[in-house]
C-alpha positions in Angstrom: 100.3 117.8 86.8 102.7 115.6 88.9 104.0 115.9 92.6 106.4 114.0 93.2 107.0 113.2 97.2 110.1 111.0 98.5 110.0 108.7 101.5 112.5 109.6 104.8 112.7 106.4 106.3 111.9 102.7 105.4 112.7 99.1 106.9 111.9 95.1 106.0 110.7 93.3 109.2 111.7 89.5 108.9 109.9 87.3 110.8 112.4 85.0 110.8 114.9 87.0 112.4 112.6 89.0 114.6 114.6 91.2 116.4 116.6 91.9 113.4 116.8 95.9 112.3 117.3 96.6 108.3 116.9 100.6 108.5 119.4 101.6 106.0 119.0 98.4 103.8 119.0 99.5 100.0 116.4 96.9 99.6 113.3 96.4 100.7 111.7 92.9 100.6 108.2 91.4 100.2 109.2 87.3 100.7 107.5 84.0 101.8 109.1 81.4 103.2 107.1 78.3 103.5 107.3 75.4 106.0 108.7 72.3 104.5 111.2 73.9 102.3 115.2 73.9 102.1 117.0 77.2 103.3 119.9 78.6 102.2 121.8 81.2 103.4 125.3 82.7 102.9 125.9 79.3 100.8 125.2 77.7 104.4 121.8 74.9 104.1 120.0 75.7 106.7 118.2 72.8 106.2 114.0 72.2 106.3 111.9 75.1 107.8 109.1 73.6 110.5 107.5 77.0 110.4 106.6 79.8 107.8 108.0 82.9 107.7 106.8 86.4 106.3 108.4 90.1 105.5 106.5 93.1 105.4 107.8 96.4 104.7 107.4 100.2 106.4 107.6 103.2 104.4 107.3 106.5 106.2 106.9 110.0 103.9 107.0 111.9 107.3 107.4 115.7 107.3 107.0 114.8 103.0 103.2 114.6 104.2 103.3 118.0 106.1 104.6 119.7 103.2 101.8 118.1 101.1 98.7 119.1 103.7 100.5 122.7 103.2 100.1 122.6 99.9 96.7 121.4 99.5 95.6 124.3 102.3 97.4 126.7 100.0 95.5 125.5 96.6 98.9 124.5 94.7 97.4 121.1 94.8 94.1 120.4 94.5 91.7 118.3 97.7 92.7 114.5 97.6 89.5 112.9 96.3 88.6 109.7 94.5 85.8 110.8 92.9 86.5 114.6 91.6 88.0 114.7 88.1 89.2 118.3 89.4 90.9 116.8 92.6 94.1 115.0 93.3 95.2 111.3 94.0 98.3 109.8 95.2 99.9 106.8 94.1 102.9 104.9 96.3 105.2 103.9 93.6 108.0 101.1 94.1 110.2 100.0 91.7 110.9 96.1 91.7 114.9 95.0 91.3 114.1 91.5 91.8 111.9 88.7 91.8 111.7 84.9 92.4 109.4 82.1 92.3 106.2 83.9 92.1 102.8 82.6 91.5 100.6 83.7 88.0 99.2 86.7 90.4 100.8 88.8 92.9 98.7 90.9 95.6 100.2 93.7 97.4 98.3 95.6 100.3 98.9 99.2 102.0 97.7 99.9 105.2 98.4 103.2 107.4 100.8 102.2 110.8 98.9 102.6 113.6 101.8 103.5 115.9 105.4 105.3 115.9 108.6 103.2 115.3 112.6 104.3 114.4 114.3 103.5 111.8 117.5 101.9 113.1 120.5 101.4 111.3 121.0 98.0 110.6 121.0 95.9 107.4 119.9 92.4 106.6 123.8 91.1 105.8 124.7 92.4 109.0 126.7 90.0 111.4 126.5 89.9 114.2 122.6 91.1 113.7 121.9 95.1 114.2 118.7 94.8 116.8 118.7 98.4 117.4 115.9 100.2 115.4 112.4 98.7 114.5 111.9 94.7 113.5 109.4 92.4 113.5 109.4 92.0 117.0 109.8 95.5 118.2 108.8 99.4 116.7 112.0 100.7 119.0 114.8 99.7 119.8 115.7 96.0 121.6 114.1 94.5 124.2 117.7 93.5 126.1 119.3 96.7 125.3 117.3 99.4 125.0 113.8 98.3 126.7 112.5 97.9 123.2 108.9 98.4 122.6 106.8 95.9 121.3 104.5 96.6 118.5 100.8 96.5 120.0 98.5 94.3 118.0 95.6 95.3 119.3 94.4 97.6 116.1 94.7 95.3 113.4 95.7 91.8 112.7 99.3 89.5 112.8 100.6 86.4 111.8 98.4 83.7 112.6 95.2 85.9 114.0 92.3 87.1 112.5 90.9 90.7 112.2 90.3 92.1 115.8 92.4 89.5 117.7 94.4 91.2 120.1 97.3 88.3 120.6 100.9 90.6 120.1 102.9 88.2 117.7 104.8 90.9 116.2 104.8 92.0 112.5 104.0 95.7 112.9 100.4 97.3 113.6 98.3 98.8 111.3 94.8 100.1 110.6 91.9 98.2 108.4 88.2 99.3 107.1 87.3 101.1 104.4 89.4 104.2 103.1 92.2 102.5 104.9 93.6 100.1 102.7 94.9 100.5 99.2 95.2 97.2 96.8 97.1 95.7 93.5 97.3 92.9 91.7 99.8 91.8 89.4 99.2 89.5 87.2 102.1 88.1 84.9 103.8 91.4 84.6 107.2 93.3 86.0 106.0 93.8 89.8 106.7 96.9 90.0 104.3 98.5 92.5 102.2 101.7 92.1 99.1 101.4 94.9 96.5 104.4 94.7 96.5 105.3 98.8 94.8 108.4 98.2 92.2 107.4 100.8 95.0 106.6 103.4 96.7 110.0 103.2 93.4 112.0 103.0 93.0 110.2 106.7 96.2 111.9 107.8 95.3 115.3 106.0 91.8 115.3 106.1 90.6 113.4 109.4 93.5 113.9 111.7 94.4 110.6 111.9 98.6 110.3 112.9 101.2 109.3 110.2 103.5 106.6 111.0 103.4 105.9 107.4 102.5 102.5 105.2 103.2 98.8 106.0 102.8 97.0 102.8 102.2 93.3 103.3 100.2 90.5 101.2 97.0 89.2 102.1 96.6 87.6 105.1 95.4 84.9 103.6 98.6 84.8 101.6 100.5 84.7 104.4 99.4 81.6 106.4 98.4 79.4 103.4 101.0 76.6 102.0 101.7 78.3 98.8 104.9 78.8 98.2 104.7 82.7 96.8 107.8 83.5 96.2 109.8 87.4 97.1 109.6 90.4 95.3 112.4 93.2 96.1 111.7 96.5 95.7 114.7 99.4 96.0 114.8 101.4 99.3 115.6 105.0 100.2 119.0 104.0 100.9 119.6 102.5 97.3 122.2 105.2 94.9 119.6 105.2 92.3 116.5 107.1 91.0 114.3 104.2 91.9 113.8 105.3 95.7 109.9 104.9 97.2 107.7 107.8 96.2 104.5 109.4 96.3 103.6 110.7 92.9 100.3 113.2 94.0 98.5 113.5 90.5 96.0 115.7 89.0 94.2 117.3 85.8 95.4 120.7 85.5 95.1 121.1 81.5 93.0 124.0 80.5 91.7 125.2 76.8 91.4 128.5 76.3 92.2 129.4 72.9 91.8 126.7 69.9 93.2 128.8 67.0 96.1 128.5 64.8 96.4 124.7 65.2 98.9 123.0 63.2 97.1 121.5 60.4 99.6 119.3 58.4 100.5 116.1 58.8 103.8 116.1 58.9 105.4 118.8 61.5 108.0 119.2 63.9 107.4 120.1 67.7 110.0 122.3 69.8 110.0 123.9 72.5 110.5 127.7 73.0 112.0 128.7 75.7 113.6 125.4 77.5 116.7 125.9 79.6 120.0 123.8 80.2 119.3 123.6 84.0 116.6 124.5 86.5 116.7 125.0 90.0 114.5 122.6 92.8 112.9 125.5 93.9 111.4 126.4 90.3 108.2 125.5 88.5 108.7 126.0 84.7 106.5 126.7 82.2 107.4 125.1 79.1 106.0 126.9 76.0 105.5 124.3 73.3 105.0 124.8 69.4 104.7 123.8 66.1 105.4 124.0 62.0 105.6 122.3 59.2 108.1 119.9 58.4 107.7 120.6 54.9 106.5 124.4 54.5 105.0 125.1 51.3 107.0 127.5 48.8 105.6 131.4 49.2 107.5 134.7 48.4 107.5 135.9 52.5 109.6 138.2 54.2 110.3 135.5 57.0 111.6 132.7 57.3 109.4 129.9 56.7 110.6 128.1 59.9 109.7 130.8 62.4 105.7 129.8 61.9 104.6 128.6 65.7 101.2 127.3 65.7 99.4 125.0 68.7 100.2 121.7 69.2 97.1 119.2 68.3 94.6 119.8 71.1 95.3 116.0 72.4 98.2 116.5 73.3 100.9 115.0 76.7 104.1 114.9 77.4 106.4 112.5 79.9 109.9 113.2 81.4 112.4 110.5 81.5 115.6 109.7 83.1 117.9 111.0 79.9 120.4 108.2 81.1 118.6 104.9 82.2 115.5 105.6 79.7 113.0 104.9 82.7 109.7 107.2 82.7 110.1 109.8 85.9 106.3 111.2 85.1 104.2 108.8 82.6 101.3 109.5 80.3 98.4 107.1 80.1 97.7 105.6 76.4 93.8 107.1 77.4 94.1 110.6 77.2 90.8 111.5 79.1 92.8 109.5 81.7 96.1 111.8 81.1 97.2 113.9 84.1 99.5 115.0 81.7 97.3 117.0 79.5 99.4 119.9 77.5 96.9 123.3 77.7 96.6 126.3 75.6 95.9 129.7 75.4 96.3 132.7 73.3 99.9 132.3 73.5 100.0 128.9 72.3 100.3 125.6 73.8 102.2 125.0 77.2 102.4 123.0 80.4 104.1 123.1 83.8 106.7 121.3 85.5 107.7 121.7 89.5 111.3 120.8 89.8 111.2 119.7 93.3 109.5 116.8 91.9 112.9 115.9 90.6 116.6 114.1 91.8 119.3 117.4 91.6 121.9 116.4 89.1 120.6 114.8 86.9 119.3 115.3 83.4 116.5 114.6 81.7 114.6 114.1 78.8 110.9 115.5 77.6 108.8 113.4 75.2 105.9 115.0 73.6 102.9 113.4 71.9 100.6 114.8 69.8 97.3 112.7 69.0 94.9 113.5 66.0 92.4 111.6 64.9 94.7 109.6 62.6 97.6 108.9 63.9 99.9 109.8 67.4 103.8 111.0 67.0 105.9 111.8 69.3 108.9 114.3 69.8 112.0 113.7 72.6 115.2 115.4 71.5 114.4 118.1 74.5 116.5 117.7 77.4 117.4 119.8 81.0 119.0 119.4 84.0 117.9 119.9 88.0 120.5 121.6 90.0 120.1 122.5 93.9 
């Protein structure tokens, strides 16, 4: 079963522009730049940088994360757990647009912000440059206008400092140690980013600790070393697409209650019962799935052949894509213990659930079914719906 959560506010903090505010930026930006190299801006050379410069990025799922604690209390979602194949996990899921000179491997970081900061309204081809809203320098506003406040880096570490070092250089603040910190590498692949940070929002549900949602950064390390890594962009909540950041809150909710009247043949054709043109946000649909023979064999009946409806194999998923650009929405794993998209059964055949809240209104989209046996895996995708408000 998927949960799909959408962030409220995000921002890229430059350290090269440090007071600059990108709060309604459609990108979001994970870039290097080292010292010694040529700049270029705006077709302008900017000549050799003396200095390196970082971005990191702040995502924030705010009242999103409310909603989910509600849910767990009220056992729609299962406890957030790593180790439980009965609990939950969530996943921060960002979809690259761009990348440039990066190296072989790629490692991305999630930490939990360790204090409050606005969004602003500025964007990163603003001129002259927004400074309202939170930047490298500052978590609110600007320190001539507004008596900005700086970010306190007492609770983590910054450019240039160790772990513990309490020197404020900026950069935002954030909280380390075990179960808060969430890790991927990428390793000649698309970076798009999908970091398992169930450990950081079971501190906000679990342990009380505050949400001022992610910073997402590379390796310290990374940061100060002469490698010249390259940037990654990544679309932001501002951008007019499906590709905004997400929290995709995961779990097994399959069950198996009734394994007769499986289809048998090896050739059949999967549809689905009782799928609708549109659904509503506020629905959860169950989809009743079923089977027959592609080819049925000849027998005197009173019915039609094609009304047989038997179980789909018992290894059976589905996924839901975006019916226009193709791209997966909820994906299935090619493992199927693994699958947290597990179709179940019972005496009325097979079936699984979908919450539409979990998807962009207007917009349609497509289910794919796949059926698994022990010799061989086909899937079915002509079923499509639409989300309305």
């Amino acid at each position: 079963m998927y949960r799909i959560y959408y962030a409220e506010k995000d921002a890229t903090l430059y350290e090269r522009y440090s007071e600059q505010n990108t709060g309604i930026d459609e990108i979001l930006e994970l870039t290097k730049i080292t010292g010694g190299t040529r700049a270029f801006e705006y077709g302008e050379d900017l000549g050799v940088l003396a200095d390196t410069y970082n971005s990191r990025i702040l995502i924030d799922f705010g009242t999103e994360i409310t909603a989910l604690s509600r849910s767990i209390a009220s056992g729609d979602i299962p406890a957030l757990s790593n180790a439980s194949a009965a609990s939950s996990s969530v996943f921060l899921s960002l979809r690259c647009t761009d990348a440039e000179d990066l190296l072989q491997t790629t490692t991305i970081k999630a930490f939990p912000v360790s204090e409050s900061w606005s969004n602003g309204n500025g964007t990163y081809s603003d001129r002259p440059r927004t400074k309202i809203g939170v930047s490298w320098e500052h978590r609110s506003g600007d320190a001539v206008a507004l008596s900005g406040l700086d970010w306190n880096t007492g609770s983590a570490h910054s450019k240039n400092t160790s772990a513990g070092v309490t020197i404020s250089q900026g950069g935002g603040t954030w909280i380390t140690g075990s179960g808060f910190e969430a890790s991927q590498s990428l390793t000649n692949q698309v970076p798009d980013v999908r970091l398992n940070v169930t450990g950081i929002v079971s501190q906000w549900i679990d342990s009380g600790l505050p949400n001022y949602g992610f910073i997402v950064k590379r390796p310290y390390s990374d940061e100060i070393d002469t490698e010249i890594r390259g940037s990654i962009k990544f679309f932001g909540r501002e951008t007019h697409t499906i590709f905004v950041p997400k929290l995709e809150v995961t779990w097994d909710d399959a069950t198996i209650a009734d394994t007769g009247s499986i289809i048998s043949t090896n050739t059949y054709v999967v549809y689905i019962k009782n799928i609708k043109p549109e659904y509503r946000t506020s629905e959860t649909a169950r989809f009743r799935v079923a089977a027959r023979p592609e080819f049925p064999a000849r027998a005197y009946v009173t019915s039609s052949l094609f009304a047989t409806s038997e179980k789909l194999p018992l290894s059976s998923s589905y996924e839901i894509l975006d019916s226009v650009t193709n791209d997966i929405i909820i994906a299935d794993t090619d493992v199927f213990s693994s699958s947290t998209t597990k179709i179940s059964t019972d005496a009325n055949g097979s079936y699984f659930d979908l919450r539409m809240d979990s998807f962009m209104p207007e917009r349609y989209y497509r289910i794919r079914i796949k059926c698994r046996t022990s010799y061989d895996t086909q899937t079915f995708d002509n079923f499509y719906f639409r989300v309305i408000n």
